[in-house]
C-alpha positions in Angstrom: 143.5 -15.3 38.2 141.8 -12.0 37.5 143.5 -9.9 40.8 145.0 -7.0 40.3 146.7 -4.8 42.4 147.0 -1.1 40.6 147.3 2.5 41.5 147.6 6.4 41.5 148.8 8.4 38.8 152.0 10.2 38.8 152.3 12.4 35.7 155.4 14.2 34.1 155.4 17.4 31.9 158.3 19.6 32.3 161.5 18.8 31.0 164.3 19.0 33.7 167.5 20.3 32.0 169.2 16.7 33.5 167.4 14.5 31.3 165.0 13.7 33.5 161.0 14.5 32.9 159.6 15.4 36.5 156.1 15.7 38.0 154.9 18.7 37.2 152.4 18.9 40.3 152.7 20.1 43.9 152.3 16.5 45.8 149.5 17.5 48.4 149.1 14.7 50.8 145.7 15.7 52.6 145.4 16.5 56.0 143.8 13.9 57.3 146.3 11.5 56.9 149.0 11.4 59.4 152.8 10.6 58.6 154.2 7.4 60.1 157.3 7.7 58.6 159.2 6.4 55.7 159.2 2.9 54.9 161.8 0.4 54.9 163.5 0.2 52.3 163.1 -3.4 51.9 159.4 -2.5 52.4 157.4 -4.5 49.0 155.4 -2.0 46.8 153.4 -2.6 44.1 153.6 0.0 41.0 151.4 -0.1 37.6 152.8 1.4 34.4 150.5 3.2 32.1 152.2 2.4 28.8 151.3 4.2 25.8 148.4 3.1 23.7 148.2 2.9 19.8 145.4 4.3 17.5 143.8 6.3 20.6 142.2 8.1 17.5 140.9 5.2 15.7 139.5 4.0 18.7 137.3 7.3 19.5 136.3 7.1 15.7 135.2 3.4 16.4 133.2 4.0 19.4 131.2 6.7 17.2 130.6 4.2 14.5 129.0 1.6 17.2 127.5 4.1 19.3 125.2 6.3 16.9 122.1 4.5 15.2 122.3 6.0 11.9 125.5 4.7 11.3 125.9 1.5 9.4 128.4 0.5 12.0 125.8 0.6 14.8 126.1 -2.2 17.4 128.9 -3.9 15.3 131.0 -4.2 19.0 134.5 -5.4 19.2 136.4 -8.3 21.1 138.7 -7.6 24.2 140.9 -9.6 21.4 139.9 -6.7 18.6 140.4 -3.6 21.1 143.9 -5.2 22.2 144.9 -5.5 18.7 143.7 -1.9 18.3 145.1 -0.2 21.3 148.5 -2.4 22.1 151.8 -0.4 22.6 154.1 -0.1 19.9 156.6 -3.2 20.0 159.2 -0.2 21.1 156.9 1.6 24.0 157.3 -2.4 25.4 160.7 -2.7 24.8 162.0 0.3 26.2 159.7 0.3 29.2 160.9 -3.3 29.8 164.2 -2.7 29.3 164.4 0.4 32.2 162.1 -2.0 34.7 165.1 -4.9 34.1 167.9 -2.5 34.6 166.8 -1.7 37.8 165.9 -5.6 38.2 162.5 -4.9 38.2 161.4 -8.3 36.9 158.1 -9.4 38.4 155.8 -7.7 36.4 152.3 -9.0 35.3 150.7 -7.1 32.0 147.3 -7.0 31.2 145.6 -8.6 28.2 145.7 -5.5 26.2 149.2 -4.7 27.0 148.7 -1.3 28.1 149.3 -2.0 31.6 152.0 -3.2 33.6 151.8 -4.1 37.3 155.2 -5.0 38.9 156.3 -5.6 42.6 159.5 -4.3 43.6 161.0 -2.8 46.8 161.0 0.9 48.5 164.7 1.1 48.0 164.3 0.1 44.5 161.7 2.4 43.1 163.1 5.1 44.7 166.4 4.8 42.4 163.6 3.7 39.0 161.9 7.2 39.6 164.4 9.7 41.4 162.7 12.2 43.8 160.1 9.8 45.2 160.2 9.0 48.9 158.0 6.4 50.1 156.0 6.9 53.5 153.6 5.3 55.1 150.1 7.4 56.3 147.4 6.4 58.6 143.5 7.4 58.7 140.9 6.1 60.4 142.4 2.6 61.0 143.8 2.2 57.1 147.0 2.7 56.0 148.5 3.6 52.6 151.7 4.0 51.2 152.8 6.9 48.8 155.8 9.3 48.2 155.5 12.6 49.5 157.8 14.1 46.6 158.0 14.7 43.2 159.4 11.9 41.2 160.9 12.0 38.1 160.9 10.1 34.6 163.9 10.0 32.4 162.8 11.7 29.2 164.2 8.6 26.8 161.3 6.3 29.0 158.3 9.1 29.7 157.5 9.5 25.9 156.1 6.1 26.5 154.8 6.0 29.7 151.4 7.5 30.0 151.8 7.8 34.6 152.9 5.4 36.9 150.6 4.6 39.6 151.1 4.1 43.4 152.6 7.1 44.7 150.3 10.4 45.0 147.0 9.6 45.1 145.1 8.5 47.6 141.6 7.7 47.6 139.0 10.1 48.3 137.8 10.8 52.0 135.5 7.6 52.9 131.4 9.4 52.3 128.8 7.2 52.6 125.5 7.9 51.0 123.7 10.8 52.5 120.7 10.4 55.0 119.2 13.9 55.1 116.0 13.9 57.1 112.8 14.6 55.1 112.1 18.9 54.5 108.6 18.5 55.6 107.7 18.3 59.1 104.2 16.7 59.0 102.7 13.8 57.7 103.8 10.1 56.8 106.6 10.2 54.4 106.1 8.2 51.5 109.8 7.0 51.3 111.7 5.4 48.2 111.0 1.8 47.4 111.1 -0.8 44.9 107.4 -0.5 44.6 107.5 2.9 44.3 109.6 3.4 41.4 108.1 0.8 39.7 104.6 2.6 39.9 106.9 6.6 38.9 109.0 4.2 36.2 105.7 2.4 35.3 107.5 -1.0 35.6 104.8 -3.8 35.2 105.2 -7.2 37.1 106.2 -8.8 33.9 109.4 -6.3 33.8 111.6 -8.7 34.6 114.9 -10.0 33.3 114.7 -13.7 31.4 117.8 -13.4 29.1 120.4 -15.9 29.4 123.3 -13.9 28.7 122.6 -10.6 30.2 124.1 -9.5 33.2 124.5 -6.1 35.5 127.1 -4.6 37.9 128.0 -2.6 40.3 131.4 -1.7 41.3 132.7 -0.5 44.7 136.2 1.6 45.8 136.4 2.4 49.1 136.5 0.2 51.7 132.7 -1.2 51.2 130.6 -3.8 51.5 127.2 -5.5 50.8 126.2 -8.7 53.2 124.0 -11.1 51.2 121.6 -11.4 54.1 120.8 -7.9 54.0 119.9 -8.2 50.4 118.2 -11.1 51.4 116.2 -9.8 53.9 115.6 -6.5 51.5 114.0 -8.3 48.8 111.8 -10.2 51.5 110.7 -6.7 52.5 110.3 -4.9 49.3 110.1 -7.6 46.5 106.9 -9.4 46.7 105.3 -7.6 44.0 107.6 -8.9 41.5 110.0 -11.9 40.4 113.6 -11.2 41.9 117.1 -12.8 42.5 118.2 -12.6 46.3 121.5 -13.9 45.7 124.7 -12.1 43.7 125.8 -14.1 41.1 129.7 -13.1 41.2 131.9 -11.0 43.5 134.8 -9.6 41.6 137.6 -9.0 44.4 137.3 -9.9 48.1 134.4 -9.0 50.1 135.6 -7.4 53.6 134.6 -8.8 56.9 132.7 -6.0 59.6 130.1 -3.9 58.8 128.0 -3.6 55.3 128.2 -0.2 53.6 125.0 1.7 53.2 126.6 2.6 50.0 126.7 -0.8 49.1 123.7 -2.1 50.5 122.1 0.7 48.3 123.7 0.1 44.8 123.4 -3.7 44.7 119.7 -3.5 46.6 118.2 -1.2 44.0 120.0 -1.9 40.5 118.6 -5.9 41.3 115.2 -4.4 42.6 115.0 -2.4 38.9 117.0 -5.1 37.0 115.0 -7.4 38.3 115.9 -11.5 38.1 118.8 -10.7 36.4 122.2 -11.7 37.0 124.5 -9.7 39.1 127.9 -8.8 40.1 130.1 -6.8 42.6 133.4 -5.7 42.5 134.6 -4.9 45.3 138.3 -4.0 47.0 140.4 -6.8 46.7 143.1 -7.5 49.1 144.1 -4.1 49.9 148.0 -3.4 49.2 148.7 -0.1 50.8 150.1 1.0 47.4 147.0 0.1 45.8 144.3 2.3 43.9 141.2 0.7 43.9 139.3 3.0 41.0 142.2 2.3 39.1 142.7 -1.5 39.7 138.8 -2.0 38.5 140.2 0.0 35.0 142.8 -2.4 34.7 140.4 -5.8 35.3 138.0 -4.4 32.5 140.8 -4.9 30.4 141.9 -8.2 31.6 138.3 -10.0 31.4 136.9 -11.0 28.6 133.3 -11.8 29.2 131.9 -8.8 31.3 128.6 -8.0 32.4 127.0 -5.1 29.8 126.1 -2.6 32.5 127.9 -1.5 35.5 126.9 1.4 37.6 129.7 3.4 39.9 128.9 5.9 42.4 132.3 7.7 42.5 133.8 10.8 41.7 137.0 12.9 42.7 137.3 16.8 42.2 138.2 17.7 38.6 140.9 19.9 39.5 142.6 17.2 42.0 143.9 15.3 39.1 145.7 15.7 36.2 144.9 16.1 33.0 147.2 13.1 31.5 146.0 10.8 33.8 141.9 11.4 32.9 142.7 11.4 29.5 144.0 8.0 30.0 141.3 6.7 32.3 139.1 8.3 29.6 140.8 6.3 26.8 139.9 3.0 29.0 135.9 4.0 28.6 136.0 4.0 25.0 137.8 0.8 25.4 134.8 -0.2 26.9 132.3 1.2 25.2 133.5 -0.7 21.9 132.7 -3.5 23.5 129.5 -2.9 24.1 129.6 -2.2 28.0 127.5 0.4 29.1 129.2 2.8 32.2 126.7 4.9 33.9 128.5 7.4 36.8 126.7 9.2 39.6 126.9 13.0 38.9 127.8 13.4 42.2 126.1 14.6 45.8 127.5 18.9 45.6 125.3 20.0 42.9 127.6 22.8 40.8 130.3 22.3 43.2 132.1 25.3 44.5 136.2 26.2 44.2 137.2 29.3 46.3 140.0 30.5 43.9 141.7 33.8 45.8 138.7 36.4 45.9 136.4 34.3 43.1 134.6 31.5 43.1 134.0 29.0 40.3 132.2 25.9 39.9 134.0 22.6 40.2 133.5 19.7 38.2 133.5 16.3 39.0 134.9 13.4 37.1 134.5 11.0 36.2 131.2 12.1 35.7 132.4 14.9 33.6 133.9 12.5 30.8 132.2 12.8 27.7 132.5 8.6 27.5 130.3 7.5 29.9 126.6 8.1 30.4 126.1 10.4 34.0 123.0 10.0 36.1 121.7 13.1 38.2 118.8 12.9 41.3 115.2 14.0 41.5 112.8 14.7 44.3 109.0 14.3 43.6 106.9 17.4 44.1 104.8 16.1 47.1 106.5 14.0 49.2 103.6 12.2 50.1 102.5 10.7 47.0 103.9 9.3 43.8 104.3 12.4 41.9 105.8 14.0 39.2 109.8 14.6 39.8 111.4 18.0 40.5 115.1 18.9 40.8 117.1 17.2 43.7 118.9 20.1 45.3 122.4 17.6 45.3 122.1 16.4 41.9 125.9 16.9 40.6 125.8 19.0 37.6 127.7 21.4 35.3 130.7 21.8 32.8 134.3 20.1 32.2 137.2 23.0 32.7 138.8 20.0 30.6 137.4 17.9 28.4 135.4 20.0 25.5 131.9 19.7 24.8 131.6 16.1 22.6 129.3 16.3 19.3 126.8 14.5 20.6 125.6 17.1 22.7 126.1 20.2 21.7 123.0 21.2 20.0 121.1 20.4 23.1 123.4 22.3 25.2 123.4 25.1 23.3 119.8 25.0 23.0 120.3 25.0 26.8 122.4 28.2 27.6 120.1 30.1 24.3 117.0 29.6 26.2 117.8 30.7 30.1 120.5 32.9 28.9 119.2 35.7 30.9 119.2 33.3 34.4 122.2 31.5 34.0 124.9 31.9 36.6 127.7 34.6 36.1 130.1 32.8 32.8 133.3 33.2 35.0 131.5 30.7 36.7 132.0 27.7 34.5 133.3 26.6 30.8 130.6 26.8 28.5 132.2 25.1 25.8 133.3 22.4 28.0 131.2 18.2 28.2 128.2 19.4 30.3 126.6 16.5 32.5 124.4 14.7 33.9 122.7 13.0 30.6 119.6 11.6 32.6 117.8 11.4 35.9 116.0 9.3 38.6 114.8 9.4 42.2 117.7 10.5 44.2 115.8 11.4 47.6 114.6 9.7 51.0 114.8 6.0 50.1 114.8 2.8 52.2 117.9 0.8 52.5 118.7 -2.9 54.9 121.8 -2.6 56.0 123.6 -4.3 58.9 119.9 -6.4 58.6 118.3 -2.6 60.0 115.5 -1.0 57.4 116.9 2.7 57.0 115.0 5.6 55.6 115.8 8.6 54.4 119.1 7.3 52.5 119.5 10.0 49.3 122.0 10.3 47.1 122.9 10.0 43.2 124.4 6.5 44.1 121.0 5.8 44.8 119.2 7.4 41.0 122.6 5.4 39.1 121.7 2.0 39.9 117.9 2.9 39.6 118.8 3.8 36.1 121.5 0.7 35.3 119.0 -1.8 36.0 116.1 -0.4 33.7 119.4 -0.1 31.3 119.5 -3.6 32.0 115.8 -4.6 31.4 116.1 -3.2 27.9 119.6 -4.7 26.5 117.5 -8.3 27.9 114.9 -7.5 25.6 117.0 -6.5 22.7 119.4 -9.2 22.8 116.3 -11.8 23.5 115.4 -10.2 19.5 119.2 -10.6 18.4 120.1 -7.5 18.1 122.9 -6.3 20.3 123.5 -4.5 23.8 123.0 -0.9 23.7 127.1 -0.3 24.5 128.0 3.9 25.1 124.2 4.9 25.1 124.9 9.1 25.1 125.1 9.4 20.8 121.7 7.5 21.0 119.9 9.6 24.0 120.9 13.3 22.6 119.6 11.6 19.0 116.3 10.7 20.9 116.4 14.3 22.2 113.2 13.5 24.9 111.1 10.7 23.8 111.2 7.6 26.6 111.6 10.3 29.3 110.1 12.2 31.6 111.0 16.2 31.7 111.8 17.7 34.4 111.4 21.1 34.1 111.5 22.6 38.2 113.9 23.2 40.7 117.6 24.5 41.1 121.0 22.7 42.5 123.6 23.9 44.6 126.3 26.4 44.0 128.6 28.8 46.0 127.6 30.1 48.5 128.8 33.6 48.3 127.2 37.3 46.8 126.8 36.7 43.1 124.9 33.3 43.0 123.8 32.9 46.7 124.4 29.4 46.9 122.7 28.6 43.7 124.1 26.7 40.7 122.0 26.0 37.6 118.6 25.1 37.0 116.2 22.8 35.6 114.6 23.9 32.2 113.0 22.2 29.4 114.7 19.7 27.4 118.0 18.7 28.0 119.8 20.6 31.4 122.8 20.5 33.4 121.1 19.1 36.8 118.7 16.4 35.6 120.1 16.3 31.7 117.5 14.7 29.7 115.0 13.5 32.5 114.2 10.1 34.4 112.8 6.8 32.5 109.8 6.4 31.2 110.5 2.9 30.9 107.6 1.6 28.6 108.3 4.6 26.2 111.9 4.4 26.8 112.1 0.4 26.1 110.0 1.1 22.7 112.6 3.9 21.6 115.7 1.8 22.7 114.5 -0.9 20.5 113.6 0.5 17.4 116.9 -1.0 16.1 
């Protein structure tokens, strides 16, 4: 079976003088969840270990061979078998970590294909002894509950050279948002609204844009707490589908769908990626069975490397601050999206709903990232507004559209001529540089609509749903429509697409060239972030699709 129960990272960096490595971060349980007290100590838990991976380097190398046209290696994708081989822990990272899980009779353990992850079961009482420090309690919010340890653990330092975290004790997901519905900023007049229709006419999608590959397929992936109901996508693609040929029906949910209510969220993502990426086949993964000590961002990691045939695009709209997690642990979940990308699988991330983001550190202000749509492995999709709101128009910045620089992860090849190209040409406008990392991955990488669409959910036609989980999808299932066409002419699916855009640098895109996002709201940038320019930028990165020109560019080889 392909479940999976996985979680939070715990990370270790400074030696302790007893031998033991301990967590190096305050553990900040946020305020909104409320302390039920400790659990029993007979209480079940479920822990994953991130054991170290071989060849991390050869594996970045490999997914610059496959990922840049001009090399010779282009397209040449590996097997879940050939990334396992690549990426398995030394024979002594397994024995040792094996060894410490059976001395403290940890013994029910289930690893993952690729042998960097190790899920095991084992009680309060015993992982409290396995990683000294911890102290597991249970906390409530809104109805779900989640276990985690309020303290520092710690690692002994003959085991943590070979652990990469463990997960299921700090983290806890991300406050439940649901996309935004922000009412229209014009008063008068009949809004035109987002709908299938319409971003086929902006995308100019013909009715004969269809999927009609066999063996392509789309996703989208969900993490907290959400659901789609089929006959709201049902009753959608009654509504808004007429104009061209369409699936109604999900071909595969990955997890288990919860009962109650749908998710606008999820109403939204799997409406529109199988509205764009039309008639082809789709999945969900969604939550399974919750364990309290589960994280689900993490546990949908750990199936990617469990499953061997996958679809080749999957669209997420999720993100976490930058600076509420560590460094280890992103570099890890960073390490599983080249893992990916090898294999051809294409992950597309919203940019996020804050535009530059804003941390209040002491008396400044900076910009705050967010990730994963800061990693420089997968391809992040901004938002867009069109000029008149009445008409199909061209696009202008969407004033949410995530956007900005890594404080971590530094500015990838691919991208920096653009970028610099960037800051050279609106030097003199640019925010203040204490504001942000210039030398850091700068994102989005493209665009779409990301304002006032129209979503059925809860079998209700909603308007003015907005949101960069709306432009990912949009984006995912063009994405779609062109690795259908190129692996209808044998050649293979477009994998880690960023080398390839910044090569394109414009063509198959539409500019957009107006409009600013969001910053901080404070004397020096007066609630502004960065703007829109031409070219490449950090708020709409190289523009929405073109899809016609696009499709011809994408299949030039």
């Amino acid at each position: 079976s392909n479940r999976f129960l996985f979680f939070v990272p715990l990370l270790f960096s400074s030696l302790a003088s007893s031998g033991f490595l301990e967590y190096d971060q305050n553990v900040i349980l946020p305020q909104d969840w409320t302390q039920a007290g400790r659990v029993d100590p007979s209480e079940q838990l479920e822990l994953t270990f991130a054991l170290k991976q071989q060849n991390v380097d050869l594996l970045e190398e490999t997914l610059t061979w496959v990922s840049d046209p001009d090399s010779p290696q282009y397209g040449k994708h590996l097997s879940l078998q050939e990334v396992s081989s690549l990426v398995r822990p030394s024979a002594l990272t397994q024995k040792v970590v094996h060894r410490w899980l059976q001395t403290h009779g940890i013994s029910n353990c289930r690893a993952v294909h690729t042998q960097d992850f190790l899920q095991c079961s084992t009680t309060a009482e015993v992982a409290e002894a396995l990683l000294p420090g911890s102290r597991f309690h249970r906390y409530i919010r809104n109805g779900h509950s989640i276990v985690r340890s309020s303290s520092a653990y710690s690692v002994h330092d003959e085991v943590h050279q070979h652990l990469d975290f463990v997960g299921g004790l700090h983290r806890v997901p991300p406050r439940e948002k649901d996309a935004n519905r922000k009412r229209p900023r014009s008063k008068a007049g009949v809004h035109l609204g987002v709908t299938p229709a319409v971003l086929r006419t902006r995308y100019n999608l013909t009715a004969t844009d269809v999927g009609s590959a066999e063996n392509n397929s789309q996703a989208v992936a969900q993490f907290l707490e959400q659901y789609y109901h089929p006959a709201d996508l049902a009753e959608f693609m009654q509504m808004f589908g007429g104009t061209f040929q369409h699936r109604s029906e999900v071909d595969r949910v990955v997890g288990t769908q919860g009962g109650g209510k749908a998710g606008l969220e999820a109403s939204l993502d799997v409406e529109y990626i199988m509205s764009t990426g039309a008639n082809i086949s789709t999945w969900v993964f969604t939550n399974p069975g919750r364990h309290e000590t589960q994280e689900p961002f993490l546990q949908w990691m750990v199936l990617l490397s469990n499953m061997s045939d996958l679809p080749w695009v999957h669209t997420i709209s999720y993100g976490d601050d930058e600076d509420s997690l560590s460094a280890a642990y992103m570099t890890r979940i960073n390490t599983e999206f080249m893992k990916a990308g090898v294999r051809g699988l294409s992950l597309l991330f919203a940019s996020g709903d804050s535009g530059a983001g804003c941390r209040h550190l002491g008396k400044e202000n900076a910009f705050r990232p967010s990730f994963p749509a800061s990693s420089p492995y997968v391809t992040t999709v901004g938002g867009t507004s069109f000029k008149n709101p009445f008409k199909v128009t061209y696009e202008v910045t969407d004033y949410i559209s995530g956007g900005g620089f890594s404080n971590v992860f530094k500015m990838p090849d691919y991208q920096v001529s653009a970028v610099e190209g960037y800051l050279k040409s609106v030097k003199a406008t640019l925010p203040p540089q204490s504001y942000f990392n210039t030398s850091g991955r700068a994102y989005p990488d493209m665009a779409a609509l990301s304002d006032n669409y129209w979503v059925v959910s809860n079998r209700v036609p909603i308007p003015w749903v907005s949101g960069t989980s709306a432009s990912t999808p949009v984006v995912g299932g063009m994405l779609s429509l062109i690795n259908g066409q190129r692996l209808s002419r044998g050649q293979p699916a477009l994998g880690f697409l960023n080398p390839r855009l910044y090569k394109l640098k414009g063509p198959g895109l539409f500019d957009v060239t107006e409009g600013c996002h969001l910053g901080c709201l404070d004397e020096k940038v007066q609630g502004q972030g960065f703007c829109a320019a031409p070219s490449w930028d950090p708020v709409t990165g190289w523009g929405t699709p073109n899809y016609p020109a696009l499709l011809a560019a994408l299949l030039s080889q």
